[in-house]
mmJSON file of the N, C-alpha and C atoms, coordinates in Angstrom:
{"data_MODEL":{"atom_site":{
"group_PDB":["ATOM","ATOM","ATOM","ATOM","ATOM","ATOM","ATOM","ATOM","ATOM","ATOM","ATOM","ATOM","ATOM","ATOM","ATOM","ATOM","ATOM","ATOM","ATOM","ATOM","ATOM","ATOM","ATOM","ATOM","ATOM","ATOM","ATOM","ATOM","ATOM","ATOM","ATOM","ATOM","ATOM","ATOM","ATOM","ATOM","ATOM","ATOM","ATOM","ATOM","ATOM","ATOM","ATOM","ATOM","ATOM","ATOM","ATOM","ATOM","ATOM","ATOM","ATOM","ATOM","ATOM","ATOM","ATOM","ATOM","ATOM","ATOM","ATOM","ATOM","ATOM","ATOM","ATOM","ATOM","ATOM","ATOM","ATOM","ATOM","ATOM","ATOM","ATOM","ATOM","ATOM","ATOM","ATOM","ATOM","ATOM","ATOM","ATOM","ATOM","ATOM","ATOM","ATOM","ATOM","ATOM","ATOM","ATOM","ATOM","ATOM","ATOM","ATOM","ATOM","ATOM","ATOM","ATOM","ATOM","ATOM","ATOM","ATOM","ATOM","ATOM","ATOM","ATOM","ATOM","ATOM","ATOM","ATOM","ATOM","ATOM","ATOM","ATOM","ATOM","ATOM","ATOM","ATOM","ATOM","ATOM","ATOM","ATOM","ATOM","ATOM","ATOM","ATOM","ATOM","ATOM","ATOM","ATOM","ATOM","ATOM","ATOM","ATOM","ATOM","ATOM","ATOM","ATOM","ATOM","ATOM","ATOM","ATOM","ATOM","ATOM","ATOM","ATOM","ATOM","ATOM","ATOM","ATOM","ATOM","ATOM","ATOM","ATOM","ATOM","ATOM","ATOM","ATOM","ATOM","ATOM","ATOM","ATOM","ATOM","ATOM","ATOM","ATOM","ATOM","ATOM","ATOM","ATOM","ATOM","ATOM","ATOM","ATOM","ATOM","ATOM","ATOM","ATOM","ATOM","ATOM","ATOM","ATOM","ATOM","ATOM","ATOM","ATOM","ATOM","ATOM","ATOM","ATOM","ATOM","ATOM","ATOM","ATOM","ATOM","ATOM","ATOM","ATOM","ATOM","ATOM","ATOM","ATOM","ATOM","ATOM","ATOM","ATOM","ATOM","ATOM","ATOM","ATOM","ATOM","ATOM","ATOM","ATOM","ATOM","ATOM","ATOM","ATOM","ATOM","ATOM","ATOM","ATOM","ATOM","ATOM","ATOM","ATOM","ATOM","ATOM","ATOM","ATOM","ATOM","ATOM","ATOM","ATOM","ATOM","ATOM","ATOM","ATOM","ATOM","ATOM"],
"id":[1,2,3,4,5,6,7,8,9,10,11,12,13,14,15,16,17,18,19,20,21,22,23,24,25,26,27,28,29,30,31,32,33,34,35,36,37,38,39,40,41,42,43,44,45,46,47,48,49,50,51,52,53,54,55,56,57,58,59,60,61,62,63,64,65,66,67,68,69,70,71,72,73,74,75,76,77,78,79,80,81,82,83,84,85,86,87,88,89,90,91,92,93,94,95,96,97,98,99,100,101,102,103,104,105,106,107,108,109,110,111,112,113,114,115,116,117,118,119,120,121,122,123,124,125,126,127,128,129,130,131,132,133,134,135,136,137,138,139,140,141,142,143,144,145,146,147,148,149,150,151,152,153,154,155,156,157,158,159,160,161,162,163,164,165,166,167,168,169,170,171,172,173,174,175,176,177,178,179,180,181,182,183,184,185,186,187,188,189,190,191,192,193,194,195,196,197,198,199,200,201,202,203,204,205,206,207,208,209,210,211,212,213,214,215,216,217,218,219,220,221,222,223,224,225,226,227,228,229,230,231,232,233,234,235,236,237],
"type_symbol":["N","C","C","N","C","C","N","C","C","N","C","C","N","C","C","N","C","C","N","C","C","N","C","C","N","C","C","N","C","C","N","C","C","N","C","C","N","C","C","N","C","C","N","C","C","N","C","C","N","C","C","N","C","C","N","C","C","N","C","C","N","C","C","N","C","C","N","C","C","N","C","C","N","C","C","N","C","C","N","C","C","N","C","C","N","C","C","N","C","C","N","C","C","N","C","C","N","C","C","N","C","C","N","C","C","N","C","C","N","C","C","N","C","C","N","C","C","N","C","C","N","C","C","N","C","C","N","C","C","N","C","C","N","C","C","N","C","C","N","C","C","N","C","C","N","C","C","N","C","C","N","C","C","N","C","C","N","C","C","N","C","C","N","C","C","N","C","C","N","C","C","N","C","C","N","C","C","N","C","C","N","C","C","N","C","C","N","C","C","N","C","C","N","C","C","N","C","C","N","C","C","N","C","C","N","C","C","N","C","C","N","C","C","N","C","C","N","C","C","N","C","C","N","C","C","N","C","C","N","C","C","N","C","C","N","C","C"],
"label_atom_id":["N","CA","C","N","CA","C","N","CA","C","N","CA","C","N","CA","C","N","CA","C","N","CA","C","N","CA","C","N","CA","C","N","CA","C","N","CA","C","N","CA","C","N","CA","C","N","CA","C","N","CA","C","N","CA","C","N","CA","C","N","CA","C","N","CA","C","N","CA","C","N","CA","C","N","CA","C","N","CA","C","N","CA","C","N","CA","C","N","CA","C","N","CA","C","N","CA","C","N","CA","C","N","CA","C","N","CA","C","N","CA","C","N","CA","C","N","CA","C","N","CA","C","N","CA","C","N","CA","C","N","CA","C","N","CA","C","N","CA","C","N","CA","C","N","CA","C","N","CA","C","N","CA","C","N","CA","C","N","CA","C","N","CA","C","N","CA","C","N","CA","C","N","CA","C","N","CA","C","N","CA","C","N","CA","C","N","CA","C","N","CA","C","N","CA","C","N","CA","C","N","CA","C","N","CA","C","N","CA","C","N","CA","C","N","CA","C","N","CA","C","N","CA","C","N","CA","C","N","CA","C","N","CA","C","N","CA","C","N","CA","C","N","CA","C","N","CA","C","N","CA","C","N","CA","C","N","CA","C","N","CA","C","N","CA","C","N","CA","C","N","CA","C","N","CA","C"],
"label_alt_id":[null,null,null,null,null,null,null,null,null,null,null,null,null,null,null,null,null,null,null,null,null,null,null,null,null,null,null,null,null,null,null,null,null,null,null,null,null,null,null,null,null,null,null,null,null,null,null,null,null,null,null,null,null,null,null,null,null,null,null,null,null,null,null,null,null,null,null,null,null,null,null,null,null,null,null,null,null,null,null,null,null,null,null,null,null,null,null,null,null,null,null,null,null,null,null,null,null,null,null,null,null,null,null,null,null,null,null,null,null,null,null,null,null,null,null,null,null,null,null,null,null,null,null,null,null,null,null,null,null,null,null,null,null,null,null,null,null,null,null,null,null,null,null,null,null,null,null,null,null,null,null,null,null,null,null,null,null,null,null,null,null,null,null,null,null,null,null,null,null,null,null,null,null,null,null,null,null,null,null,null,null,null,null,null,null,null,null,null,null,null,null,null,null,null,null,null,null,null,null,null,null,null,null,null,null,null,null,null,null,null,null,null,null,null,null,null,null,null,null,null,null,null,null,null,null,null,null,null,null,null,null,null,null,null,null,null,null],
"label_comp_id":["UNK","UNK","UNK","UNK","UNK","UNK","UNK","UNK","UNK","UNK","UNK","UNK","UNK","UNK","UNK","UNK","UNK","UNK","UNK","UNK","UNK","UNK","UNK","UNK","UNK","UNK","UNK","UNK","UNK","UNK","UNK","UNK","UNK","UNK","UNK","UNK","UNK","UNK","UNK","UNK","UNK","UNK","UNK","UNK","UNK","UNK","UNK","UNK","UNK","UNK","UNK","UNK","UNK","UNK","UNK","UNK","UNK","UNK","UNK","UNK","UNK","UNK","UNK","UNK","UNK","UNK","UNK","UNK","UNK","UNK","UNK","UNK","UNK","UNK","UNK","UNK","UNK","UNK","UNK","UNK","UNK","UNK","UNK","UNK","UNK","UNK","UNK","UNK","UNK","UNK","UNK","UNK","UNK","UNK","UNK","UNK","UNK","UNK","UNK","UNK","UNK","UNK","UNK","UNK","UNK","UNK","UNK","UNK","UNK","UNK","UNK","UNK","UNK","UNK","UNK","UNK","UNK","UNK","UNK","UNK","UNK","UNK","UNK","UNK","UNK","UNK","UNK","UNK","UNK","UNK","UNK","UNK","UNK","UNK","UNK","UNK","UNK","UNK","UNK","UNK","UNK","UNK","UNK","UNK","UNK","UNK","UNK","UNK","UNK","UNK","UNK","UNK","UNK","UNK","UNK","UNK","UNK","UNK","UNK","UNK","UNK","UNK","UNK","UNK","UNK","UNK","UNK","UNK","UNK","UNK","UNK","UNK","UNK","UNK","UNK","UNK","UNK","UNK","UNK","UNK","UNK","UNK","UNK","UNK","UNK","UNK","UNK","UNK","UNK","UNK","UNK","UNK","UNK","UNK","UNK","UNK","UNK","UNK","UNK","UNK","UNK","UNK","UNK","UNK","UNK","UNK","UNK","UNK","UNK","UNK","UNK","UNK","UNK","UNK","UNK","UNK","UNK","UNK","UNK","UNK","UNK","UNK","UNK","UNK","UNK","UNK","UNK","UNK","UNK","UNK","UNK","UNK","UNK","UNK","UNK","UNK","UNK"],
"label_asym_id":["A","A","A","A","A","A","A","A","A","A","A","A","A","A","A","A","A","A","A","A","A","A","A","A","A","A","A","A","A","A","A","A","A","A","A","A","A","A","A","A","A","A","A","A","A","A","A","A","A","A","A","A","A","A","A","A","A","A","A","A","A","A","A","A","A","A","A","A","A","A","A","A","A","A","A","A","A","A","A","A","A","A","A","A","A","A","A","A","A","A","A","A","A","A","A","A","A","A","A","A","A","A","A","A","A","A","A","A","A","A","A","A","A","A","A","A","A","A","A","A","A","A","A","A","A","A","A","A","A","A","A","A","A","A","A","A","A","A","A","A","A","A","A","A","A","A","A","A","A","A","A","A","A","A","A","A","A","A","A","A","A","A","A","A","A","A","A","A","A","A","A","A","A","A","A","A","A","A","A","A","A","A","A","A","A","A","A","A","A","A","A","A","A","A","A","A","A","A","A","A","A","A","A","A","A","A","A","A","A","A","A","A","A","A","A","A","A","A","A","A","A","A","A","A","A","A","A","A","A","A","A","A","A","A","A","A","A"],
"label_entity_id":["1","1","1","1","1","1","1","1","1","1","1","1","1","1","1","1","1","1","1","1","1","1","1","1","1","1","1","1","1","1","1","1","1","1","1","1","1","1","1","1","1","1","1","1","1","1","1","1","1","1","1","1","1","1","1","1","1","1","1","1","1","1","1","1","1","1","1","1","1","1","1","1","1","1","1","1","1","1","1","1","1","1","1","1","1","1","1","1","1","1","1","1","1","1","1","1","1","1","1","1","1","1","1","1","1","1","1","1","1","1","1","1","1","1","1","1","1","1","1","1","1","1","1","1","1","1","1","1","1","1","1","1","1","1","1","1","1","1","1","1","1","1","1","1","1","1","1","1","1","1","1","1","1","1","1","1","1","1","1","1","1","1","1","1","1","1","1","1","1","1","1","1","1","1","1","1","1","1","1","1","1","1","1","1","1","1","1","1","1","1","1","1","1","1","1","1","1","1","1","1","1","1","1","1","1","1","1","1","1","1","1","1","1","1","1","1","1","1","1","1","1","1","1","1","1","1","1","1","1","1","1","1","1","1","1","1","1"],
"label_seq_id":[1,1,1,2,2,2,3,3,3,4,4,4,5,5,5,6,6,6,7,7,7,8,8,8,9,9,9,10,10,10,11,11,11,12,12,12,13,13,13,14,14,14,15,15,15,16,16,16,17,17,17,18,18,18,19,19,19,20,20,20,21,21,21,22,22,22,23,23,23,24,24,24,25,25,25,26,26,26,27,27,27,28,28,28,29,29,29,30,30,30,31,31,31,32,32,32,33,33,33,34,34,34,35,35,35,36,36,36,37,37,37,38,38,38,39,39,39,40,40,40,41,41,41,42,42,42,43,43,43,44,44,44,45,45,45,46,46,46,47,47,47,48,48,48,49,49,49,50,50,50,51,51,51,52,52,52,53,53,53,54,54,54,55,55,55,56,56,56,57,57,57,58,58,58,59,59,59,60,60,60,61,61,61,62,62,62,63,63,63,64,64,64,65,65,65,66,66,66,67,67,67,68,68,68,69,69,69,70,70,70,71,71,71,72,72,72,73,73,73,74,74,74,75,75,75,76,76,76,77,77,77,78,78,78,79,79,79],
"pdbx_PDB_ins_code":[null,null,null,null,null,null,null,null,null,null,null,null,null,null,null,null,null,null,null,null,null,null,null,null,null,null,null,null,null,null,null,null,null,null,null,null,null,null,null,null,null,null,null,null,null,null,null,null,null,null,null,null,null,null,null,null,null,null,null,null,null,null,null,null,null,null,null,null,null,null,null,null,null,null,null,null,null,null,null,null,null,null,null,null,null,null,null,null,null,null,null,null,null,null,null,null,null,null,null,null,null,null,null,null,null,null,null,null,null,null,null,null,null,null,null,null,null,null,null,null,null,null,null,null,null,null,null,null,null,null,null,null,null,null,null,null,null,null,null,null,null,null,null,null,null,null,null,null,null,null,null,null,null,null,null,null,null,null,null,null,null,null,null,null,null,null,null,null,null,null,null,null,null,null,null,null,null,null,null,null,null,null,null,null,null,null,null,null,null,null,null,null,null,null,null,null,null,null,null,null,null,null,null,null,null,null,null,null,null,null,null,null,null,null,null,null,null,null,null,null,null,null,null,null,null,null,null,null,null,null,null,null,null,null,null,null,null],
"Cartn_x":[141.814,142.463,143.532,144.862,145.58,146.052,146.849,146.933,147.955,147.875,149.117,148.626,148.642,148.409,150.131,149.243,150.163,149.737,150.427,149.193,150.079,149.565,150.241,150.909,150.981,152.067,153.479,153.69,154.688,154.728,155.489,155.687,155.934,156.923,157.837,158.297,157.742,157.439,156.16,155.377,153.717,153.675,152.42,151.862,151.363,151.778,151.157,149.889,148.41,147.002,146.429,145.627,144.696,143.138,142.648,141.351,139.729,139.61,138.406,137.075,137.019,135.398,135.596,135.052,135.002,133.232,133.299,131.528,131.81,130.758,130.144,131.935,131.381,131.702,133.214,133.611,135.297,135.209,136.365,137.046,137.032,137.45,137.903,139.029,140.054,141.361,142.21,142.777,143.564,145.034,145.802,147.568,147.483,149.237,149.717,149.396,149.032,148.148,149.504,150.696,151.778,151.424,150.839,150.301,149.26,149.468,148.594,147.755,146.583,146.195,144.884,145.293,144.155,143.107,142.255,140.583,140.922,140.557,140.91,141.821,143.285,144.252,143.739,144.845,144.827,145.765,145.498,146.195,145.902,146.168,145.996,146.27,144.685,144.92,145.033,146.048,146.569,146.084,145.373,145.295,145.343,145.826,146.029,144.851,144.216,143.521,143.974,143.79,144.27,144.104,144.952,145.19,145.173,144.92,144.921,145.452,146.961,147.361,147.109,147.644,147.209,146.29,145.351,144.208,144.633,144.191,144.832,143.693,143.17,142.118,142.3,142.181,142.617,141.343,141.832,140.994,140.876,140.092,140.451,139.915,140.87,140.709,139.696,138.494,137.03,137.357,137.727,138.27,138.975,139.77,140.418,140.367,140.713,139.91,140.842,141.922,143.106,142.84,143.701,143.759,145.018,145.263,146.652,147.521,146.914,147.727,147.711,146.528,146.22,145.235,144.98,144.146,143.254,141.757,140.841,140.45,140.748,140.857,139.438,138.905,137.291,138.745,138.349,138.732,137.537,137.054,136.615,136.965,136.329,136.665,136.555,137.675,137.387,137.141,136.392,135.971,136.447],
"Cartn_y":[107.183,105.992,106.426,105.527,106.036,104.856,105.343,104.174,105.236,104.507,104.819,104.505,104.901,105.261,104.97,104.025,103.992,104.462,105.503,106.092,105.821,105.9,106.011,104.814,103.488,102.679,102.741,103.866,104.325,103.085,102.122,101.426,102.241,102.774,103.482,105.103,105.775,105.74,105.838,105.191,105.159,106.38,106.967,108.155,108.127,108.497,108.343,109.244,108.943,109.079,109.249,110.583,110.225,109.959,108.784,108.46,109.099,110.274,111.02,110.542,109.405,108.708,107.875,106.619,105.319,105.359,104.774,104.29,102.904,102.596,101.437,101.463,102.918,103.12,103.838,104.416,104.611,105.288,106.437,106.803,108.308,109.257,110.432,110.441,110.905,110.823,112.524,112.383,114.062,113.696,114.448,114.33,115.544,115.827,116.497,117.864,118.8,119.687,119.863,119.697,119.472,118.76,117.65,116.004,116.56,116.308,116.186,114.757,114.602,113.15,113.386,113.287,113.626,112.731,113.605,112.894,112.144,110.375,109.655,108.649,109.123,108.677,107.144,105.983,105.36,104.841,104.003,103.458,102.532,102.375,101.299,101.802,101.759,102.336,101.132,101.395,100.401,100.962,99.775,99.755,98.747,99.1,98.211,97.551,96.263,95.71,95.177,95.557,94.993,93.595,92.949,91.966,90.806,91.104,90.132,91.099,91.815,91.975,93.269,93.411,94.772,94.833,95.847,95.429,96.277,96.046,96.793,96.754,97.745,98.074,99.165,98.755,99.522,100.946,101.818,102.912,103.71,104.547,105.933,106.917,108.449,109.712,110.214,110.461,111.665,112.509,113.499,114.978,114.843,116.435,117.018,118.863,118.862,119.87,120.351,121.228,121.869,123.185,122.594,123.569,124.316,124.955,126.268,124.634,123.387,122.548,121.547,120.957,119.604,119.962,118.746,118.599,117.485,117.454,116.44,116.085,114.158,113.679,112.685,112.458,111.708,110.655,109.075,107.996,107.62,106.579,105.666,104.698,103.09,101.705,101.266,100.839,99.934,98.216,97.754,96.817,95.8],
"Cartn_z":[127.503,127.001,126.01,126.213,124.877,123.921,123.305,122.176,121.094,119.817,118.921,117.683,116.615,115.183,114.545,113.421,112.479,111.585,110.482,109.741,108.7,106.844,105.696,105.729,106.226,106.045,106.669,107.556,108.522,109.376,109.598,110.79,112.216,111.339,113.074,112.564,113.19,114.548,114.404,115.96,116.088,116.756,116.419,116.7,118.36,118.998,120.119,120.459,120.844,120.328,121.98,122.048,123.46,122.935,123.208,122.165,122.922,122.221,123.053,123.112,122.413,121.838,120.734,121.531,120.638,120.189,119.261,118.439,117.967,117.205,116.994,115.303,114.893,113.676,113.355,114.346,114.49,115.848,115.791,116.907,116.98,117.926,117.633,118.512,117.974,118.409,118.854,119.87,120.182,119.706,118.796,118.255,118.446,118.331,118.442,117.299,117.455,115.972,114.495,114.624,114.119,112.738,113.515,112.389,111.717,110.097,109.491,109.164,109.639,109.53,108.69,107.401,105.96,105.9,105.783,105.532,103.862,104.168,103.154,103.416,104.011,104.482,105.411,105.387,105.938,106.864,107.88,109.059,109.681,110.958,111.999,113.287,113.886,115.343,116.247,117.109,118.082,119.958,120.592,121.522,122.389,124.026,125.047,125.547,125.485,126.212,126.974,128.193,129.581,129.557,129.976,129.728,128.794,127.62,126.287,125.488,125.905,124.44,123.92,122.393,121.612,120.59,120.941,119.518,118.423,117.453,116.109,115.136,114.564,113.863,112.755,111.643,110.628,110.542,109.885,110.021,108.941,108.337,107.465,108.026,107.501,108.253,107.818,108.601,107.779,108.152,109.381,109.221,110.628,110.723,111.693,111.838,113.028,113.517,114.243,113.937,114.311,115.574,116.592,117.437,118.313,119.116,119.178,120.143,120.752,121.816,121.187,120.549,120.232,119.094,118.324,117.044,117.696,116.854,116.791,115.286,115.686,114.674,114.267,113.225,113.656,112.78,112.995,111.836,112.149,111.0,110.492,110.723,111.073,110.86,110.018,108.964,107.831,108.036,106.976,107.484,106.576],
"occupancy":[1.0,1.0,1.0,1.0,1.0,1.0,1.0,1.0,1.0,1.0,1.0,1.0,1.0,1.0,1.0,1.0,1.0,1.0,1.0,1.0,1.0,1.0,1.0,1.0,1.0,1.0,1.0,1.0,1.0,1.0,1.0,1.0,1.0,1.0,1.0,1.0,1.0,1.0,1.0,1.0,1.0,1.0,1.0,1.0,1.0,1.0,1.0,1.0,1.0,1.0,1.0,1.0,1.0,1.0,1.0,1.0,1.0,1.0,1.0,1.0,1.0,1.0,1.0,1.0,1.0,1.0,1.0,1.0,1.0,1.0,1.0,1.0,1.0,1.0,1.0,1.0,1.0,1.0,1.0,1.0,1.0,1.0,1.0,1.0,1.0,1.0,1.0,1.0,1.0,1.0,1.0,1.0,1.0,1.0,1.0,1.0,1.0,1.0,1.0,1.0,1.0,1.0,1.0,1.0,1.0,1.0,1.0,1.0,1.0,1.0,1.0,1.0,1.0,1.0,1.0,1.0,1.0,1.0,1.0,1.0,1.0,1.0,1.0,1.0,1.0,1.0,1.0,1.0,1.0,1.0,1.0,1.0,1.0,1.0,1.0,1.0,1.0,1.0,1.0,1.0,1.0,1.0,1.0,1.0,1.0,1.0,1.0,1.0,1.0,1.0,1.0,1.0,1.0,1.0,1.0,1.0,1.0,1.0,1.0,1.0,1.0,1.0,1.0,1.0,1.0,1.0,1.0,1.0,1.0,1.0,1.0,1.0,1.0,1.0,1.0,1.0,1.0,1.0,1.0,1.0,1.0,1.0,1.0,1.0,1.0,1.0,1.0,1.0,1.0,1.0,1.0,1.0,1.0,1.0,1.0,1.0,1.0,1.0,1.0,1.0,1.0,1.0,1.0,1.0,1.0,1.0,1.0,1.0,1.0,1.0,1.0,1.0,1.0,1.0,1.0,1.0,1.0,1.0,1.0,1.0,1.0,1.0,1.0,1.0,1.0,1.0,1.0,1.0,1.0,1.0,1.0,1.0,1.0,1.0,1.0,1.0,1.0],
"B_iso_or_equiv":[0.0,0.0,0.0,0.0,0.0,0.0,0.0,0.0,0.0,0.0,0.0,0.0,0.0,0.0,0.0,0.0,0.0,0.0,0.0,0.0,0.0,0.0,0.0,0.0,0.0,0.0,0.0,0.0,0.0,0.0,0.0,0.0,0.0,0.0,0.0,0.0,0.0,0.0,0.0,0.0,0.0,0.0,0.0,0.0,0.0,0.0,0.0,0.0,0.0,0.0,0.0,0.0,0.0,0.0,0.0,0.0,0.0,0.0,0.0,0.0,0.0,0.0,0.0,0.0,0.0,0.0,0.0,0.0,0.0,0.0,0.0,0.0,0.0,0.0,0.0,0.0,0.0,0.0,0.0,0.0,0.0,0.0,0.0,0.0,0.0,0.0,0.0,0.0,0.0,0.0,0.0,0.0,0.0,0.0,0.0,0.0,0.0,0.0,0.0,0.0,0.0,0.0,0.0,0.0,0.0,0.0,0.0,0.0,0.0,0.0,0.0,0.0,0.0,0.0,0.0,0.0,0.0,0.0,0.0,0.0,0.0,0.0,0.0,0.0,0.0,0.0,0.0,0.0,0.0,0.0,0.0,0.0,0.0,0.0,0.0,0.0,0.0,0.0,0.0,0.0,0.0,0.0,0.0,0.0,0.0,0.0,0.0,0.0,0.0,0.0,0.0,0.0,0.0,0.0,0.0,0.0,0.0,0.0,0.0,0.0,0.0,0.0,0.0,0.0,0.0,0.0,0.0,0.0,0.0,0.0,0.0,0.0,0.0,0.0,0.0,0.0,0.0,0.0,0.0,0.0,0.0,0.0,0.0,0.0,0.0,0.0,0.0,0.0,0.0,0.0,0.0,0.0,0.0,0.0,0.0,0.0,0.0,0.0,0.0,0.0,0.0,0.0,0.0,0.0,0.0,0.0,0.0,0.0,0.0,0.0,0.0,0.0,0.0,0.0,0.0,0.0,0.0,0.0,0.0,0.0,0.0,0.0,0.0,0.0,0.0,0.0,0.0,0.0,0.0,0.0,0.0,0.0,0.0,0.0,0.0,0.0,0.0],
"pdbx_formal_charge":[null,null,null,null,null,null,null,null,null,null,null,null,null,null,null,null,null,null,null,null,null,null,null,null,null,null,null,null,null,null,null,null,null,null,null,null,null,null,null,null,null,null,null,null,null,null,null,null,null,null,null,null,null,null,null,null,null,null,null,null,null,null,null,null,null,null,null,null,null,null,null,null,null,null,null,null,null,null,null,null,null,null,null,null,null,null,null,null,null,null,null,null,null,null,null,null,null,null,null,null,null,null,null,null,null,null,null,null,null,null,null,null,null,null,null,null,null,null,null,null,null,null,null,null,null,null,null,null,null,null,null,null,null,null,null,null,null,null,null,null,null,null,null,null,null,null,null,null,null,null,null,null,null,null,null,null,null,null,null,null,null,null,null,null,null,null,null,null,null,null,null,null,null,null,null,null,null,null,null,null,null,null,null,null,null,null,null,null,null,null,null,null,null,null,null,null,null,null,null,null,null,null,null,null,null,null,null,null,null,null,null,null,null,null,null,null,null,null,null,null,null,null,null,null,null,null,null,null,null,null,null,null,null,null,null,null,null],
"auth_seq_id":[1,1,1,2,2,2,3,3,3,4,4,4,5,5,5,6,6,6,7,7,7,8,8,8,9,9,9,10,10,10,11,11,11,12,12,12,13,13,13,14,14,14,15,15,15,16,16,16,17,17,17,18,18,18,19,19,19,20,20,20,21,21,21,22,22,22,23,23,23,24,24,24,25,25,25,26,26,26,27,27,27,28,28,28,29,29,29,30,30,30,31,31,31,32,32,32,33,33,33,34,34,34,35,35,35,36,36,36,37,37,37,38,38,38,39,39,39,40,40,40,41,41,41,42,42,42,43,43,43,44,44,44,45,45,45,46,46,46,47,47,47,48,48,48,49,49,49,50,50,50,51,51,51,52,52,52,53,53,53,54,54,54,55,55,55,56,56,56,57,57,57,58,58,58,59,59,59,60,60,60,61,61,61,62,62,62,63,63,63,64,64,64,65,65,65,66,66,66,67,67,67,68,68,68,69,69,69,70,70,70,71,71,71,72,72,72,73,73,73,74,74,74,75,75,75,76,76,76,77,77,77,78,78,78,79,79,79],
"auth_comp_id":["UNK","UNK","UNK","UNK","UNK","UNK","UNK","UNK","UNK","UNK","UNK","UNK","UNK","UNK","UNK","UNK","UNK","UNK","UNK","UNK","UNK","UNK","UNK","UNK","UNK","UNK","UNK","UNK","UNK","UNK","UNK","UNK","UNK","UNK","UNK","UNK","UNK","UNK","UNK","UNK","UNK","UNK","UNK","UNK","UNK","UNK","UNK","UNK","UNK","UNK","UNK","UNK","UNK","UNK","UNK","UNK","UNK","UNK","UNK","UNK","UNK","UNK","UNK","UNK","UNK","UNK","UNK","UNK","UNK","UNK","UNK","UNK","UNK","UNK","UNK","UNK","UNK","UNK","UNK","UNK","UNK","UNK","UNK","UNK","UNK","UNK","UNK","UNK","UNK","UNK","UNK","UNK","UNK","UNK","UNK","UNK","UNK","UNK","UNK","UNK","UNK","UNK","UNK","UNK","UNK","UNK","UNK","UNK","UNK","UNK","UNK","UNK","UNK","UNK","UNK","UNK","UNK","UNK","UNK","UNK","UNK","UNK","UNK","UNK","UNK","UNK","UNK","UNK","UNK","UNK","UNK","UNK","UNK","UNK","UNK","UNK","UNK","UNK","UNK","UNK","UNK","UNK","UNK","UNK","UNK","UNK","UNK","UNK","UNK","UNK","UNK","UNK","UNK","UNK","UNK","UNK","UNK","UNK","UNK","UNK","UNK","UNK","UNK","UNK","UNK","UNK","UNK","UNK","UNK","UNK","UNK","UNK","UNK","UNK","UNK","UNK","UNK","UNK","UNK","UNK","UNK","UNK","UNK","UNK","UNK","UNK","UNK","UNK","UNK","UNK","UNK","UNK","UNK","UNK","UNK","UNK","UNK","UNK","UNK","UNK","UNK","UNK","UNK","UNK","UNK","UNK","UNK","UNK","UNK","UNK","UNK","UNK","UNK","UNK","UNK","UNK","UNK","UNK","UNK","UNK","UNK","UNK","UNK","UNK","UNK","UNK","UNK","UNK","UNK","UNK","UNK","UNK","UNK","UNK","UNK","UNK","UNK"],
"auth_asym_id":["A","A","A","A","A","A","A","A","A","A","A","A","A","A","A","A","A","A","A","A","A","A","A","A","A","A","A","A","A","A","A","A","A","A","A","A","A","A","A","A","A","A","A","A","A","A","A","A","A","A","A","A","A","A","A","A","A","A","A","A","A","A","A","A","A","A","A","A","A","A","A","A","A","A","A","A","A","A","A","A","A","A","A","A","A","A","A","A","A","A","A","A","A","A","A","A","A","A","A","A","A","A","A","A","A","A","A","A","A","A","A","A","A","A","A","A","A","A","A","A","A","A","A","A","A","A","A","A","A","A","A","A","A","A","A","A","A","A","A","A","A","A","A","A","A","A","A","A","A","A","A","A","A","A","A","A","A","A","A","A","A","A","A","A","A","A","A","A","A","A","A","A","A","A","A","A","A","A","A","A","A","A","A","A","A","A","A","A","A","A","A","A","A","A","A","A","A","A","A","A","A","A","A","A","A","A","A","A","A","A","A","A","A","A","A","A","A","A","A","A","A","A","A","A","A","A","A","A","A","A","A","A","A","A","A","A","A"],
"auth_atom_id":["N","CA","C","N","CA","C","N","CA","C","N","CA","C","N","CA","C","N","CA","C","N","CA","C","N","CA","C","N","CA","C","N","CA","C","N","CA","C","N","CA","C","N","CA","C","N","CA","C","N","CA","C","N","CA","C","N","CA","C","N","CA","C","N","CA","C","N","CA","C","N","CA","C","N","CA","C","N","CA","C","N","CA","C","N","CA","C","N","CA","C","N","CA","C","N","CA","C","N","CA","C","N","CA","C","N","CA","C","N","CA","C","N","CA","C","N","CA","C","N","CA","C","N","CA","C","N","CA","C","N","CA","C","N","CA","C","N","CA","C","N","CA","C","N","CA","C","N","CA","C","N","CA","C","N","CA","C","N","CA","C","N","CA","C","N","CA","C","N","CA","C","N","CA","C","N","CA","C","N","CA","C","N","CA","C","N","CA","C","N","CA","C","N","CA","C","N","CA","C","N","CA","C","N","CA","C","N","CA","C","N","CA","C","N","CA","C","N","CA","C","N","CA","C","N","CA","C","N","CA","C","N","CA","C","N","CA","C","N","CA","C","N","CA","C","N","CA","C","N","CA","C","N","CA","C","N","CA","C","N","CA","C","N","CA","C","N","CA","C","N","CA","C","N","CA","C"],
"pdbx_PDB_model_num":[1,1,1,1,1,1,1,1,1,1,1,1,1,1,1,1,1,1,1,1,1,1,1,1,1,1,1,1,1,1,1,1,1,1,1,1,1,1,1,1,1,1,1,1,1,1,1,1,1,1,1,1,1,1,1,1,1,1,1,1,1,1,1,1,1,1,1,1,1,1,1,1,1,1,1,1,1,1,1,1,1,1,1,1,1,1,1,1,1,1,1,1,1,1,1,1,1,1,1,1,1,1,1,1,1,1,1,1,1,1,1,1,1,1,1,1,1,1,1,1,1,1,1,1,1,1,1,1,1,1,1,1,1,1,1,1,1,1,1,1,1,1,1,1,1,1,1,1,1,1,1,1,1,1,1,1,1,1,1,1,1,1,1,1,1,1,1,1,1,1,1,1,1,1,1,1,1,1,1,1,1,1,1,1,1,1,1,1,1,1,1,1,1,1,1,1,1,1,1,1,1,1,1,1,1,1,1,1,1,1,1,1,1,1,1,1,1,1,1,1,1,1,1,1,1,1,1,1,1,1,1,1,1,1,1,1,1]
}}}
C-alpha cells in the first residue's frame, strides 16, 4: 500500500511512503533512507481509500532503522 507523509508541518512536498504494516496503534513505513524522520517528530500520514477519498491521520515518529536502498520507519497514532 502507498501513501504520503507530511512530516514537521511541511505541506509540500508530501513524502511519498510504501506502508509495510498497519496496527491497531500506528504504522511502519519504507522512505527513501536520505529522510530523516525523528523519533518524537510529528506529521500526518495520508492514504487512498478506494473509493471514499483520502484518509489522513496524524502520527509521531518512535524510531527508524536506516538501510544502503530504503529506511524503516515505526510512527505512532496520535490520538
Amino acid at each position: 500500500m502507498e501513501g504520503w507523509l507530511q512530516w514537521e508541518g511541511k505541506v509540500l512536498p508530501a513524502i511519498p511512503v510504501d506502508i509495510a504494516n498497519f496496527s491497531a496503534g500506528g504504522v511502519a513505513i519504507w522512505v527513501d533512507p536520505k529522510l530523516d524522520i525523528r523519533p518524537g517528530g510529528h506529521g500526518v500520514l495520508i492514504t487512498q481509500a478506494h473509493g471514499r477519498g483520502c484518509g489522513y491521520r496524524p502520527v509521531k515518529g518512535c524510531w527508524q532503522v536506516k538501510g544502503a536502498k530504503r529506511s524503516l520507519v515505526g510512527l505512532a497514532f496520535e490520538r
